[in-house]
C-alpha positions as CSV (number, residue, x, y, z in Angstrom):
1,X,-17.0,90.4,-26.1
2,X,-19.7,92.8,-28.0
3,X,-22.4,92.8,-30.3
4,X,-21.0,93.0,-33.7
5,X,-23.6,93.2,-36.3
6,X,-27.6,91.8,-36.4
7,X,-28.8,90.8,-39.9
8,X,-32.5,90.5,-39.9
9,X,-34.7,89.6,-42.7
10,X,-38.6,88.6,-43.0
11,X,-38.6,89.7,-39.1
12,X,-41.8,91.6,-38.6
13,X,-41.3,94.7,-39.7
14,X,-38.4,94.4,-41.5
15,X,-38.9,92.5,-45.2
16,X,-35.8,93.6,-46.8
17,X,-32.6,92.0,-45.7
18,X,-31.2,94.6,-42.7
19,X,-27.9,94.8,-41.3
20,X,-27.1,96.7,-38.5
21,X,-23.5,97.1,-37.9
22,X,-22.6,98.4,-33.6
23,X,-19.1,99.8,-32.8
24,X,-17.1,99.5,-29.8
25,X,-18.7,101.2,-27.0
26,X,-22.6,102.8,-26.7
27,X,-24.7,102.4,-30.1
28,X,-28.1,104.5,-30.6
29,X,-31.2,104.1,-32.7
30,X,-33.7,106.5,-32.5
31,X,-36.5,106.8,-35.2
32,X,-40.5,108.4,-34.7
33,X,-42.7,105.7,-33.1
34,X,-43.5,102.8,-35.3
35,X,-40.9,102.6,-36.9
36,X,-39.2,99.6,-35.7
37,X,-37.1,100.0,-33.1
38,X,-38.6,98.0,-30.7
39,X,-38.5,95.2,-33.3
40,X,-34.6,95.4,-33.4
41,X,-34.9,94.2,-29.8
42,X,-37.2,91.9,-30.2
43,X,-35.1,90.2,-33.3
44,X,-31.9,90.1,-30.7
45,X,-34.5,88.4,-27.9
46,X,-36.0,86.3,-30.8
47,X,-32.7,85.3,-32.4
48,X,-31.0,84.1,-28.6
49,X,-33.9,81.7,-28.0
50,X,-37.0,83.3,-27.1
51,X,-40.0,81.1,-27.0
52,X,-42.8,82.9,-26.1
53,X,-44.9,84.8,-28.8
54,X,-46.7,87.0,-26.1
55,X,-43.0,88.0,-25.0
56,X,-42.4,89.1,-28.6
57,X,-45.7,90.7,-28.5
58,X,-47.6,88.3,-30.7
59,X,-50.3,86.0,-30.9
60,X,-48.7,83.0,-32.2
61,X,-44.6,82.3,-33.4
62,X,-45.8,82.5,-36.9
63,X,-46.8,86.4,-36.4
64,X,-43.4,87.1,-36.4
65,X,-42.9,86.8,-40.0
66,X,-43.4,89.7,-42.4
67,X,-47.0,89.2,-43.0
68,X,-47.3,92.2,-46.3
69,X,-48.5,94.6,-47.0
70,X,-50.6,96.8,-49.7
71,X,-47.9,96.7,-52.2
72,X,-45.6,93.4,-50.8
73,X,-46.8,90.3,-50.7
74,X,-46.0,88.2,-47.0
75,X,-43.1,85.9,-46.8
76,X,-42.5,82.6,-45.9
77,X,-39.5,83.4,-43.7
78,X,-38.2,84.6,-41.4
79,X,-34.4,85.0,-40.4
80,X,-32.4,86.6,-38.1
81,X,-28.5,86.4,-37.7
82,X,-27.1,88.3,-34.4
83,X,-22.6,88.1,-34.8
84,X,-20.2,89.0,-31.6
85,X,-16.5,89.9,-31.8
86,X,-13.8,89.1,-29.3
87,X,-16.0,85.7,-27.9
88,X,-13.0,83.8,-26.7
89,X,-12.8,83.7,-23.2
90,X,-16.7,84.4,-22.4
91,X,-17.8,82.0,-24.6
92,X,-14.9,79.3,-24.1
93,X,-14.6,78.6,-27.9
94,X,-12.0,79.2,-30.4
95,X,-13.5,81.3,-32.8
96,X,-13.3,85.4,-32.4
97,X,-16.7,85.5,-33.7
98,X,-19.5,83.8,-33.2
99,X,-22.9,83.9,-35.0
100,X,-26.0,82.8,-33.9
101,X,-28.9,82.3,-36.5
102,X,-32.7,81.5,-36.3
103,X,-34.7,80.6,-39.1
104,X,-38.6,80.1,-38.3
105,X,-41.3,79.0,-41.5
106,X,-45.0,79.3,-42.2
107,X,-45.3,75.9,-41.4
108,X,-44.0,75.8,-38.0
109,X,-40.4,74.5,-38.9
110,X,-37.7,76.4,-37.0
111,X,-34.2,76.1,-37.4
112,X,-30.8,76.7,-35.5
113,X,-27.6,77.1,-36.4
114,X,-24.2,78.2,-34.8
115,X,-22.1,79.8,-37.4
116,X,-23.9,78.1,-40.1
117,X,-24.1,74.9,-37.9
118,X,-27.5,73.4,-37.5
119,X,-27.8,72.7,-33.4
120,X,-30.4,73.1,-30.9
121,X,-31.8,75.5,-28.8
122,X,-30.2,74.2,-26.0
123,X,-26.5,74.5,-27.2
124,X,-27.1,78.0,-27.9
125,X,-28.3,78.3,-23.8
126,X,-25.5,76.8,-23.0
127,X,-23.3,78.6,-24.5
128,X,-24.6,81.8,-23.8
129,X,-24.6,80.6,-19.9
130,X,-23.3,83.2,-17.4
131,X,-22.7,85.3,-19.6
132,X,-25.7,88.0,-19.3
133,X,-26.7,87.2,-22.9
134,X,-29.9,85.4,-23.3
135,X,-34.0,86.0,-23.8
136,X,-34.3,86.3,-20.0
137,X,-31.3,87.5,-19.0
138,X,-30.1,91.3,-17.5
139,X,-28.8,92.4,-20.7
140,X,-31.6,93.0,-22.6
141,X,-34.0,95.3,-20.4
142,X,-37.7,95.9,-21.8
143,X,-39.8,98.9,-21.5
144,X,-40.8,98.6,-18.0
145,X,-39.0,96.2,-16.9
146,X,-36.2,97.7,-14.6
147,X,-39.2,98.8,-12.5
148,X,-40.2,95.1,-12.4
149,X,-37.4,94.4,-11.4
150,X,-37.1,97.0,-8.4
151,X,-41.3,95.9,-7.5
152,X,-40.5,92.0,-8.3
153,X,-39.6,89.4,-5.1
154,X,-36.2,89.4,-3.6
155,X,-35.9,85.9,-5.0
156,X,-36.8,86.8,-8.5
157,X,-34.4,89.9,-7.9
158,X,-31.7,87.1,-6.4
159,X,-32.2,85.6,-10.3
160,X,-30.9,88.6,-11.7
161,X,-27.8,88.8,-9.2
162,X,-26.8,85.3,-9.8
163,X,-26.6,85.4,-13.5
164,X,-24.9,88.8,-13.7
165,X,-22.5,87.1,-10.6
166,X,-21.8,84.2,-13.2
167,X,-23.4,81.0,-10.9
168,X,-26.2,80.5,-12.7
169,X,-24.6,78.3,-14.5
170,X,-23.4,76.3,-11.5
171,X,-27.3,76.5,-10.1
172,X,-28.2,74.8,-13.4
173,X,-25.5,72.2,-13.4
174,X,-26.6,71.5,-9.7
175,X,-30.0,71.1,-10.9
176,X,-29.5,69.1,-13.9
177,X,-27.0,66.8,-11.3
178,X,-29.9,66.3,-8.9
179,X,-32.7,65.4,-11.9
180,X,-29.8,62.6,-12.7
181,X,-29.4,61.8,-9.5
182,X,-33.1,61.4,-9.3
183,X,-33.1,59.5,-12.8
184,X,-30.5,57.1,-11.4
185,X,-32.6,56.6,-8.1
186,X,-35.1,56.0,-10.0
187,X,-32.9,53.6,-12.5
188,X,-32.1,52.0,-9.3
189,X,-35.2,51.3,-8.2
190,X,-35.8,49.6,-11.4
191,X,-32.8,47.7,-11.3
192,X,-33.7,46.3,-8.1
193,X,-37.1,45.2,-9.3
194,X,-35.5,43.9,-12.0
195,X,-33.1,42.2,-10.3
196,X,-35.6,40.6,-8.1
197,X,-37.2,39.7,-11.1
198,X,-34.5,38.2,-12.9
199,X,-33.6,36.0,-9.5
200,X,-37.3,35.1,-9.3
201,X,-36.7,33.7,-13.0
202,X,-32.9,32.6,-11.9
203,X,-35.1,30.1,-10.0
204,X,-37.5,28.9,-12.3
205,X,-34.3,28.6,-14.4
206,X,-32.6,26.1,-12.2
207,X,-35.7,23.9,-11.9
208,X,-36.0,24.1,-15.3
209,X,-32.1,23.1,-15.5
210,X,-32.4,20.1,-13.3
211,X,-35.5,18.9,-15.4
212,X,-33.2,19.2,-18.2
213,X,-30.4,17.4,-16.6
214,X,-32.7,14.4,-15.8
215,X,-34.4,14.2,-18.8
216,X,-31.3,14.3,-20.5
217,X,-29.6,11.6,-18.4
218,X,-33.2,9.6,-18.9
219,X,-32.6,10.2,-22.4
220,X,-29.5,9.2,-22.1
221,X,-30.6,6.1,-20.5
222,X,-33.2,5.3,-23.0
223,X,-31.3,5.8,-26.1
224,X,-28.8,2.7,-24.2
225,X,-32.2,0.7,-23.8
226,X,-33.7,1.5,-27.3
227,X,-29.8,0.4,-28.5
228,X,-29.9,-2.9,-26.6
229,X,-33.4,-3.4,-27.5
230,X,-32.9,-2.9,-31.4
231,X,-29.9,-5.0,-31.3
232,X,-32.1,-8.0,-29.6
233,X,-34.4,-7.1,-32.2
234,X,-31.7,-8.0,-35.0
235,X,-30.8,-10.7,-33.4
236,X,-33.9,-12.2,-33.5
237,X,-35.1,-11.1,-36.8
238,X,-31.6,-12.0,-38.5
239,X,-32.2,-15.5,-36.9
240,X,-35.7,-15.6,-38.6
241,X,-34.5,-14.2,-41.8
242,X,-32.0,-17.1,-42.1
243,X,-34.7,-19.3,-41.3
244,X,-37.0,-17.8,-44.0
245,X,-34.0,-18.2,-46.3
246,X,-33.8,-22.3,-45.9
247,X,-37.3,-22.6,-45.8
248,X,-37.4,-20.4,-49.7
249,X,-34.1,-22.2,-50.5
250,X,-35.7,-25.7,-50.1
251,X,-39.4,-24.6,-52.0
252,X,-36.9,-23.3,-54.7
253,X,-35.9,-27.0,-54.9
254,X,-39.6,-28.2,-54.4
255,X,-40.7,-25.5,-57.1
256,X,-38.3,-26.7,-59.7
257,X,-38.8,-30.5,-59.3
258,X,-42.2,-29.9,-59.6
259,X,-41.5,-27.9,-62.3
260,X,-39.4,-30.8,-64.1
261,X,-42.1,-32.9,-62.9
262,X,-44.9,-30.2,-64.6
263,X,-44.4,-31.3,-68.3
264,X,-45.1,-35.6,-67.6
265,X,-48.2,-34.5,-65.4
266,X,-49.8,-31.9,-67.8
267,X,-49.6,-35.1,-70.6
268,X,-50.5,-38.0,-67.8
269,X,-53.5,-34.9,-67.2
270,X,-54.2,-34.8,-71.3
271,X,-54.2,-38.5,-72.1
272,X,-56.6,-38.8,-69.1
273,X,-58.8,-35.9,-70.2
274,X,-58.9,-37.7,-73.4
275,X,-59.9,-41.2,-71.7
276,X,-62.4,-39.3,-69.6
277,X,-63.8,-38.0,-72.9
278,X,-63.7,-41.3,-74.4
279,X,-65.3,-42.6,-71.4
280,X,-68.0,-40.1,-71.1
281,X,-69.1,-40.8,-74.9
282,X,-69.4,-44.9,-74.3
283,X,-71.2,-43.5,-71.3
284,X,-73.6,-41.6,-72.9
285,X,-74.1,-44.6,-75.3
286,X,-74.7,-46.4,-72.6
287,X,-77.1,-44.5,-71.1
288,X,-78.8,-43.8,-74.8
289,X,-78.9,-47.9,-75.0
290,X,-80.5,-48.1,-71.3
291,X,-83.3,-45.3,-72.2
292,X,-83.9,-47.4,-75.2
293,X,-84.1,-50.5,-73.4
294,X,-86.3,-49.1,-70.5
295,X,-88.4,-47.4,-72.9
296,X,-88.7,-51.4,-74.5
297,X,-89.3,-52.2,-71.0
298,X,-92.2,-49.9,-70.3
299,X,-93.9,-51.3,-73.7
300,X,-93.1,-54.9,-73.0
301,X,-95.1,-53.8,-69.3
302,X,-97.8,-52.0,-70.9
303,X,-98.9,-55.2,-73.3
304,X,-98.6,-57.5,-70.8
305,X,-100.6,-55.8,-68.5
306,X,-103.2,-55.6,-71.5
307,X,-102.6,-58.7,-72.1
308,X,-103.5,-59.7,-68.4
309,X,-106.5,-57.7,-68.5
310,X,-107.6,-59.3,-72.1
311,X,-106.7,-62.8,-70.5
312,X,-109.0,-61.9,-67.3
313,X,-111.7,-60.9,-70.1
314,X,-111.3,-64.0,-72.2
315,X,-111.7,-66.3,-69.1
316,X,-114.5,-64.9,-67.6
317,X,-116.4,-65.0,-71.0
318,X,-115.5,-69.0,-71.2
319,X,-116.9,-69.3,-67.4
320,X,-119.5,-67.6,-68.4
321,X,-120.4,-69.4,-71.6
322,X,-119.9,-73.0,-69.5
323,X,-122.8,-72.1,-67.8
């Protein structure tokens, strides 16, 4: 497997669309300082997944992009595309080439894509896994950094070792094995509590089943009741309603005899209104005649009483006169 070609565009220095095509074997570029050699590195640490602006020898992820200049305005992009040739058997795919893109914007939106296939950043690390490619790994060596390496820690030198050996992948499958071996402790854990809490609510279940159970079998038993108690009920009630039925029957009877009956009353009632009228006029006569013959009365009264008193006169004049 070997670097093919590197297509960068809107990469820091580089604002025109750059392709940079390496043969088989050792590939040199040389150029005065400033010219952007150093960014050709940085685009192949950039493009496999490197994170870190400082790293890149920036401020910020956005300072990567072309930013202008006096006579070119600043893009909104930038893109770099790295390709390798004969990737078979490191890589384990089935493609002979394999390219690996990076697209980062203004706005913070960043992009991944494995020939022309959007993925994430982690399918491209573990892809690139053992194989001595990536942003931290032995085969890209900064500007100072082999003598880091010679000044660094035996274990940060062990680092370097392992992943040229090829068992760093294994290290990371070990660790990612123990986090979900942790994870599924810690599932565990959860499982138990909530399996105690689901047999804690298993038992409030089977109370609350056994109310159930009796209050459906006292259901049960009053529904029977409430059955034998509405048929009583009818029992009753149809015995009353057939009462009720003779007792309309026979006033049906009464109600029409009387209404037979009705017509001779209403005239017996008419002729003796007309008597009682006839009655009450002789009785007013008779009472006009009595007024007229107490009033008579009352006179007859009144002159004998003057009479009396004219009498009494007359004799006591004569006794009077004897003497």
């Amino acid at each position: 497997m070997y670097l093919k070609t590197l297509e960068i565009h809107g990469f820091k220095s580089f604002a025109d669309k750059t392709v940079f095509e390496f043969a088989q074997g050792v590939t040199g570029i040389v150029g005065p300082n400033g010219c952007g050699k150093s960014n050709v590195v940085d685009a192949i640490r950039w493009v496999l997944g490197e994170t870190s602006a400082k790293a890149l020898r920036g401020g910020e992820m956005a300072d990567v992009i072309f930013n202008g200049t006096e006579k070119r305005k600043p893009l909104g992009m930038a893109e770099v595309t790295l390709t390798m040739a004969d990737c078979e058997g490191p890589l384990k795919v089935d493609f002979n080439e394999v390219s690996i893109t990076r697209r980062v914007f203004r706005d913070g939106r960043s992009e991944y894509r494995i020939n022309n296939t959007l993925c994430r950043l982690k399918d491209i690390h573990d892809m690139l896994m053992d194989t001595g490619i990536g942003r931290t790994a032995y085969s890209i060596m900064a500007q100072g950094q082999i003598d880091q390496i010679l000044s660094s820690k035996p274990e940060e030198r062990r680092a370097v070792f392992e992943e040229a050996a090829g068992i760093t992948k294994f290290k990371r499958e070990k660790k990612e094995a123990l986090r979900k071996l942790e994870y599924t402790e810690a599932n565990l854990l959860r499982v138990s509590d909530v399996l105690a809490e689901q047999e804690r609510r298993m038992n409030s279940l089977r109370r609350q089943v056994a109310k159930a159970r009796r209050y459906q079998a006292l259901a049960a038993d009053t529904r029977v009741l409430d059955t034998h108690l509405g048929h009583r009920k009818f029992v009753e009630l149809s015995a009353e309603r057939a009462e009720l039925e003779t007792s309309i029957h026979g006033l049906e009877v009464r109600d029409t005899e009387l209404q037979m009956q009705l017509p001779a009353k209403e005239q017996a009632v008419s002729e003796a209104r007309a008597e009682a009228r006839t009655f009450e006029g002789e009785l007013a006569e008779l009472r006009q005649r009595l007024n007229e013959h107490r009033n008579a009365l009352t006179s007859a009264s009144g002159r004998m009483a003057f009479n009396e008193e004219r009498k009494a006169e007359l004799e006591s004049r004569i006794r009077q006169n004897h003497e």
